[in-house]
C-alpha positions in Angstrom: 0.0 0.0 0.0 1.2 3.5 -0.6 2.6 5.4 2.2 3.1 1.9 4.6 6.3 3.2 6.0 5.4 6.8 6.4 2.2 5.5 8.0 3.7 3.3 10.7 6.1 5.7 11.4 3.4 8.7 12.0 1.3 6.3 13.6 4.0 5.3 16.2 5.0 8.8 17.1 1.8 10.2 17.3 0.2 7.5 19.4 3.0 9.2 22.1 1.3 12.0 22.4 -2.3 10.9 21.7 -3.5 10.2 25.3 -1.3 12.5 26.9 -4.0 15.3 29.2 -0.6 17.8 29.4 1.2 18.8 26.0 4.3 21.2 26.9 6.2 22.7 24.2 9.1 20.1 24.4 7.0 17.4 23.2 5.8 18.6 20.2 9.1 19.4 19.4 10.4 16.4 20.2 6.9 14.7 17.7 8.3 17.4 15.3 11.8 16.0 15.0 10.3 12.3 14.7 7.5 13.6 11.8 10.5 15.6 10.1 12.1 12.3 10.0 9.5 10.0 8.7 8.8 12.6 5.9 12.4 13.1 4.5 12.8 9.0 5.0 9.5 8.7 2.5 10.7 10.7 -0.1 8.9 14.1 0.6 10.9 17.5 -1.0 12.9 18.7 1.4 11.7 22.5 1.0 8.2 21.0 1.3 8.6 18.7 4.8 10.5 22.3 6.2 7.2 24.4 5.3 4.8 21.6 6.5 7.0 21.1 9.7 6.7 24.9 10.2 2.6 25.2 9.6 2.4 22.2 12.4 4.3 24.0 15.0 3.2 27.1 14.8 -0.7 25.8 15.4 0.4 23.2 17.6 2.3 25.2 20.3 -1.2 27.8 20.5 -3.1 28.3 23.1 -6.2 26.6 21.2 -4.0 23.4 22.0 -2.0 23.2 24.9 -4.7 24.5 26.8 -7.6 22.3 25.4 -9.1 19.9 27.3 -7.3 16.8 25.1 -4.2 18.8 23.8 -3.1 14.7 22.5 -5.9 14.4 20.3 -6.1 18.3 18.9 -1.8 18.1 18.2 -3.0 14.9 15.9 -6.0 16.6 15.1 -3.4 19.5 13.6 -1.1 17.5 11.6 -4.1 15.7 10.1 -5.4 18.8 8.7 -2.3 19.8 7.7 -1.5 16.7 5.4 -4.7 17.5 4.0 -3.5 20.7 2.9 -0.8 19.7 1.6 -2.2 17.0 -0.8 -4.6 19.7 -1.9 -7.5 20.2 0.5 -10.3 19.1 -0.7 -11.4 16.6 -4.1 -10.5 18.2 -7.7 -13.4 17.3 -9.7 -12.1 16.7 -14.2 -13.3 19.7 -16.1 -16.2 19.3 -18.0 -16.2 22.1 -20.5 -19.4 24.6 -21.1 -19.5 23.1 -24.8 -18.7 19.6 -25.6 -16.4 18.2 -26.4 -14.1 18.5 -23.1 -10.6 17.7 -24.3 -8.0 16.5 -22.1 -4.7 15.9 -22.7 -2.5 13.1 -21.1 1.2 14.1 -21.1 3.9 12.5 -19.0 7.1 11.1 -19.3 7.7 7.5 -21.7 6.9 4.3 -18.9 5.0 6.8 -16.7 1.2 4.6 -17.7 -0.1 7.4 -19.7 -1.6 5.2 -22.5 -2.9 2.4 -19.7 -4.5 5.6 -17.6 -6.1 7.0 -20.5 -8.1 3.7 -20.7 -8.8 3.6 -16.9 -10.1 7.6 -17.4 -12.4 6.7 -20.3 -13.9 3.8 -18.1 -14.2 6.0 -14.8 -16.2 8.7 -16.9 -18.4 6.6 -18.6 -19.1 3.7 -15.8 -19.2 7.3 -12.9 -20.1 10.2 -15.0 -22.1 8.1 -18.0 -19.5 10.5 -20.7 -19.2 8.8 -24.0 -15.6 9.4 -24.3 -13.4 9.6 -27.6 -10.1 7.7 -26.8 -6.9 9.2 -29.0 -4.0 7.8 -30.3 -1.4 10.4 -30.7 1.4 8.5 -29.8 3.7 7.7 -32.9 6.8 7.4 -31.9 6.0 4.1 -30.0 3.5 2.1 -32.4 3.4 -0.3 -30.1 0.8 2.4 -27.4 -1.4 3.1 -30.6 -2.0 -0.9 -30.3 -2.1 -0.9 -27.1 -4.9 1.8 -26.9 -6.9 0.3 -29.2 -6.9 -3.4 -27.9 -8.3 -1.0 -24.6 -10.5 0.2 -26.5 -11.7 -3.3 -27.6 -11.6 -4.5 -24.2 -13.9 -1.4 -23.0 -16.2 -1.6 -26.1 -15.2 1.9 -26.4 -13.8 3.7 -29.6 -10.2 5.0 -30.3 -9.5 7.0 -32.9 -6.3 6.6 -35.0 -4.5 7.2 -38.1 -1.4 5.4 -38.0 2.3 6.3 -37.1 2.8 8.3 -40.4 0.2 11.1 -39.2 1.7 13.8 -37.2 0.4 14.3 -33.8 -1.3 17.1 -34.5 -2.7 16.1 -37.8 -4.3 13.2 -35.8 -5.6 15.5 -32.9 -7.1 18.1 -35.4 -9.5 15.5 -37.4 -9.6 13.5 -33.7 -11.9 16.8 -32.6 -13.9 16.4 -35.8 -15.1 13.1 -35.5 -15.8 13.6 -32.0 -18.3 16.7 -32.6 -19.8 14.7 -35.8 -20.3 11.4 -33.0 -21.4 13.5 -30.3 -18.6 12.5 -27.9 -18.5 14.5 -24.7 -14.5 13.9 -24.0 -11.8 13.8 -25.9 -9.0 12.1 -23.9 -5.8 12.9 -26.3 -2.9 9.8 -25.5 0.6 11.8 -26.2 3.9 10.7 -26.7 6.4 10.7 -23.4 10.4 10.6 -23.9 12.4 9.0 -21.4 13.1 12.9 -20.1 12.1 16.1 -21.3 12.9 17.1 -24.1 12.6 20.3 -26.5 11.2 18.2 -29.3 9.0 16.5 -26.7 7.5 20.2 -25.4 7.2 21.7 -28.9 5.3 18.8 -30.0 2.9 19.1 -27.0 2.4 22.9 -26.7 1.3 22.8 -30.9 -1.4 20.0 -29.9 -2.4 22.1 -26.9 -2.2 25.5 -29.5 -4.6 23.3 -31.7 -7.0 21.5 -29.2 -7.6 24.2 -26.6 -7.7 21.8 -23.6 -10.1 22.0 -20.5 -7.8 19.8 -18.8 -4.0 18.9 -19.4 -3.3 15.9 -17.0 0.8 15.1 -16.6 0.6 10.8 -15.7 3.4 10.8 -13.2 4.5 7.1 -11.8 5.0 7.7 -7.7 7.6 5.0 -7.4 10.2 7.4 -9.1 9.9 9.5 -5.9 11.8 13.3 -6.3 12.0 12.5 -9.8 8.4 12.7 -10.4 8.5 16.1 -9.1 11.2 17.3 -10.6 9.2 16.1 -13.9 5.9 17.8 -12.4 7.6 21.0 -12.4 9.2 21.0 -16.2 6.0 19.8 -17.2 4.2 22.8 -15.1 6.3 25.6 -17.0 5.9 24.5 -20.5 2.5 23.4 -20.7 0.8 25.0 -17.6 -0.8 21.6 -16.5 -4.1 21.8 -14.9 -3.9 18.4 -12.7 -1.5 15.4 -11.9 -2.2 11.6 -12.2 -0.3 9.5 -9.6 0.2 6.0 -11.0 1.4 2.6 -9.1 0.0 4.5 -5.7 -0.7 0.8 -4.6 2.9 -0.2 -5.2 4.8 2.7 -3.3 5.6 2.3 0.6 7.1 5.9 0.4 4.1 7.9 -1.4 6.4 10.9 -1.1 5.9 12.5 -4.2 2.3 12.3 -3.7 2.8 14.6 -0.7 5.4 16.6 -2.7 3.8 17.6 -6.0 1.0 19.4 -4.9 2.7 21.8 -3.0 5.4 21.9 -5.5 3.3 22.9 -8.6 0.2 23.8 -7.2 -1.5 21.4 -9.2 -3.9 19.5 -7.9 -4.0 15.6 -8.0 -6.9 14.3 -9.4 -6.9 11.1 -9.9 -4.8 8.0 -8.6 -3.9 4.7 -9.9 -4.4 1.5 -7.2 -3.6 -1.2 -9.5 -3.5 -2.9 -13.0 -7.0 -3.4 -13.8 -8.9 -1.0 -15.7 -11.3 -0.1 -13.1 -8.4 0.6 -10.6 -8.3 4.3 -10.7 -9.8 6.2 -7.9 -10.6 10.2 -7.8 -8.0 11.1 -5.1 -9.3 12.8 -1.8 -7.1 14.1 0.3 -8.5 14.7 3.5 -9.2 10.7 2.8 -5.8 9.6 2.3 -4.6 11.9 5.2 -7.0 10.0 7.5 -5.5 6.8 6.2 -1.8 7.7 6.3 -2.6 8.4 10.3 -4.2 5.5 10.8 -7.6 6.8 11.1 -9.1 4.9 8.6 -11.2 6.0 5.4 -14.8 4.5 5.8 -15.9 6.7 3.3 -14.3 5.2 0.6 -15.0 1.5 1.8 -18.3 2.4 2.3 -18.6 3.5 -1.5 -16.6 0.0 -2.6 -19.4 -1.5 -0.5 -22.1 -0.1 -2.0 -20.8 -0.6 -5.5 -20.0 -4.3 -5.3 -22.0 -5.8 -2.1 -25.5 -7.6 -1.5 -27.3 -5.8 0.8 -29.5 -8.5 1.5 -26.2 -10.9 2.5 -24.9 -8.3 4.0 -27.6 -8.3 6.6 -27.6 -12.0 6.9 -23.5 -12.0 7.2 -23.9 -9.8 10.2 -26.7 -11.8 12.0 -23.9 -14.5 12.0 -20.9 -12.3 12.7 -23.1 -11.0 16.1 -24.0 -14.8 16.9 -20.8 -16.1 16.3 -22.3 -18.9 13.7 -20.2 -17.8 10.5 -19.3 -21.3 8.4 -17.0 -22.3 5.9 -19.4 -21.0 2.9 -20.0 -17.6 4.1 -16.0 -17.5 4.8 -15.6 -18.4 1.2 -18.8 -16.0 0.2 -16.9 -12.8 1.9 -13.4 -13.7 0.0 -15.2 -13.3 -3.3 -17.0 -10.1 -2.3 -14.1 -8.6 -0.5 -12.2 -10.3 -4.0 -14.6 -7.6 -5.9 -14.0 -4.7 -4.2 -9.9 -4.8 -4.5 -7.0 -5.5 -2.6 -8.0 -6.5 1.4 -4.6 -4.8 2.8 -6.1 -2.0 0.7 -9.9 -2.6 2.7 -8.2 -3.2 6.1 -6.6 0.5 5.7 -9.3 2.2 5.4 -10.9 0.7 8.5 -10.0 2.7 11.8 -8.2 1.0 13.8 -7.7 -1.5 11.7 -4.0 -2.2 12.0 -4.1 -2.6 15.7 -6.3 -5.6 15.3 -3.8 -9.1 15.7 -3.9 -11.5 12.9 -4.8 -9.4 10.4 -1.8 -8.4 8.8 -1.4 -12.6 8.8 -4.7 -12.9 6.0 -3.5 -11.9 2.3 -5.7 -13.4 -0.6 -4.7 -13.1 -4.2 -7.0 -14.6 -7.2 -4.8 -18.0 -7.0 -5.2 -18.2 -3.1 -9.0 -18.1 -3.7 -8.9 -21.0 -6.2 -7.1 -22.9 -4.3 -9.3 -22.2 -1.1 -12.5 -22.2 -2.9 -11.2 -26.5 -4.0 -10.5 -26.7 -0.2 -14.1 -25.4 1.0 -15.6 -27.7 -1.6 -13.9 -30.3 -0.7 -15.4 -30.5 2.6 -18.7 -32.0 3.7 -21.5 -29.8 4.8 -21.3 -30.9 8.6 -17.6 -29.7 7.9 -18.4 -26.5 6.6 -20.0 -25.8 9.6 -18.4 -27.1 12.8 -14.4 -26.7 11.9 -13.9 -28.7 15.2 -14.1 -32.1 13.4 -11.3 -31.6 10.9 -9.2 -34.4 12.8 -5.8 -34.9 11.2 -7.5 -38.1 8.6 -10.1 -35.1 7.8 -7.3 -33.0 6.8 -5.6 -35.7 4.5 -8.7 -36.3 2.7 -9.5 -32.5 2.0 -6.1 -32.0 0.7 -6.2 -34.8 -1.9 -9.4 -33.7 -3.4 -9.3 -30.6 -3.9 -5.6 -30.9 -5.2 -3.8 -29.2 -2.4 -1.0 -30.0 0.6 -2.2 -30.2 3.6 0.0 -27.5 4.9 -2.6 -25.1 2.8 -5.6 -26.9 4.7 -4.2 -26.5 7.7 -3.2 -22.4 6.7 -7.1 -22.0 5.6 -8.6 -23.7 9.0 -6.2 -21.2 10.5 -6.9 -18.2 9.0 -10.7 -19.0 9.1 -10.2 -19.1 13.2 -8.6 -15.5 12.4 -11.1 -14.0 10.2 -13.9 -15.3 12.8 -12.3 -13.7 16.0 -11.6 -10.9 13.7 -15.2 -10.9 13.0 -16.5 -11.1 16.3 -13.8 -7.8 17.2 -15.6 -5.8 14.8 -18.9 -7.1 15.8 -17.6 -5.5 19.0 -17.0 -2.6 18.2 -20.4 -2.5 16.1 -21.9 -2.9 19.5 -19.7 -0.2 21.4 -20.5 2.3 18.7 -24.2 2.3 18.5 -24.2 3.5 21.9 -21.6 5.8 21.4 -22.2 7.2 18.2 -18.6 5.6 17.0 -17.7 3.7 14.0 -20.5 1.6 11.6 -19.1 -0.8 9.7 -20.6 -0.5 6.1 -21.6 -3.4 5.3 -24.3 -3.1 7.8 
């Protein structure tokens, strides 16, 4: 997950001062030096992490603070609001221009997932916004991302318009804006050519397409793993072009996220969107008071709850939590949850966003991935009903025979039975705290 190490590491220092009914001055200096720490160590600009180190203090050593009735809980309350801030405050919506077509333009650097995000965009706007958008293949210089645009296109059932690699760029972007006002598309998402750096040609090429096309929105794809340098990029990008927002790819394979918290401040561009994985679905609009919540440790329910509501049965849901309250979950709803939890993404990526979350034992010990649930759907299947639902008869023979039919060792059936006994107890936590927080007005799980 993005930001793993930055998390833990903020999420260890402030949980010093959370509780604490006195703050003096001396310990938020002492939290400052810790936070400055964990910053620079994920990748945040240097200029950036002094500034944001600066804004904390200064609020944090008021009288509104140490003087509150839980100075622990404002200080984190602070640096929370902060880290939203700096990621941008609040949501940037896309443009959507006064007369259709809106045109955007995808510019980034060569490897950066421009052609793959311009895919993920036109599926996001249609599936979210119901857009017809016109997909564009202006990339020539690399014949194989005008194929690859249009196999997306297939995939999607959603047209790309090309002319080849003999057609210059802006040839191709000037009859592109035709067809789209004689089809009635709403978008035109323009695919551009990247370099492995900037380059003169590169910008020339880019700033007569953006002479040409007029663009509501010029989006610079920027990959997070390549830390500073996406910034650096960012801001070359920023002067030539004037960008209008930033997408952050390969969010959900970054530990550091540091240019994330970097590039906003940087170019005062907002990030709009960000990348969470491979498929085509796996781009999210980026919040950032939601990722600040989640970087602290505080969990992002909204989000889950929208997952939930996009790709759960209510109906199930209600039964799931009848059973999760009486303790009688079995073998088939276990298997039932993997597959809806399998729908909704990554589950390190769910447990995040559930407060409180990562203090729970034995759940950083459950990963699934799509080969895991084969192989544990053959194991449930394997097993008779009167297995399914008291676990306490799988005796060693038991074991043996589950593992030879459904093609697995029986170190796997023994991992499964395992982690079932986890997810249950797990269960019955949140069940818990389900219970605690209807009388306290805390956290609702959304499932239910």
């Amino acid at each position: 997950m993005a930001f793993e190490g930055l998390a833990e590491r903020l999420q260890g220092t402030l949980n010093k001062i959370r509780g604490k009914g006195k703050v003096s001055e001396a310990d938020v200096k002492e939290m400052m030096r810790e936070v400055r720490l964990a910053l620079l160590e994920a990748d945040v600009n240097f200029k950036v992490v002094k500034q944001f180190i600066a804004n904390v203090k200064e609020r944090a050593v008021g009288q509104e603070v140490l003087k509150s009735l839980t100075p622990g809980q404002q200080v984190i309350k602070v640096v929370n609001d902060e880290l939203t801030k700096l990621m941008g405050g609040q949501q940037s919506k896309i443009a959507v221009a006064s007369k259709p077509p809106t045109v955007v333009m995808m510019v980034g650097l060569q490897g950066a997932g421009k052609t793959t995000t311009t895919g993920k965009l036109a599926n996001h706007l249609r599936k979210k916004h119901n857009r017809q958008p016109l997909m564009v293949a202006a990339d020539i210089y690399r014949p194989a991302a005008i194929k690859q645009l249009e196999t997306l296109g297939k995939q999607l059932s959603m047209p790309v318009f090309s002319m080849g690699d003999q057609v210059s760029p802006v040839e191709i972007a000037k009859n592109a804006m035709v067809e789209a006002k004689q089809n009635h598309h709403d978008y035109v998402l323009i695919d551009t050519a990247g370099r492995l750096h900037v380059d003169e040609e590169l910008m020339n090429e880019l700033e007569e397409i953006k002479a040409l096309t007029n663009p509501d929105e010029i989006l610079l794809v920027v990959d997070a793993m390549t830390g500073q340098d996406a910034v650096n990029v960012a801001e070359s990008f920023n002067e030539r072009l004037g960008i209008t927002g930033v997408v952050l790819t390969k969010l959900d394979g970054d530990t550091r996220g540091g240019a994330a918290l970097s590039v906003k401040a940087v170019t005062d561009t907002p990030i709009k969107f960000a990348g969470m994985g491979e498929k085509v679905d796996a781009l999210e609009p980026f919040h950032p008071e939601r990722m600040a919540s989640r970087i602290l440790g505080m969990g992002d329910v909204l989000t889950l709850i929208e997952k939930a509501q996009t790709n759960v049965d209510e109906a199930k849901a209600k039964e799931l939590e009848r059973k999760m309250r009486t303790n009688e979950l079995t073998f088939d709803d276990f298997l039932e949850q993997l597959e809806q939890v399998k729908s909704m993404g990554p589950l390190d990526e769910l447990l995040s966003m559930m407060p409180g979350a990562g203090k729970m034992k034995g759940l950083k010990n459950i990963q699934v991935d799509d080969k895991q649930l084969s192989h544990i759907e053959a194991i449930v299947k394997s097993m008779t009903k009167a297995e399914k639902e008291d676990p306490s008869l799988l005796n060693a023979s038991r074991r043996r025979r589950i593992a030879k039919g459904s093609g697995t060792s029986i170190q796997e059936v023994n991992r499964l039975i395992k982690q079932f006994a986890e997810m249950k107890k797990m269960m019955k936590q949140m069940a818990g705290m389900q219970g605690k927080g209807k009388k306290k007005g805390g956290f609702k799980m959304p499932f239910m």
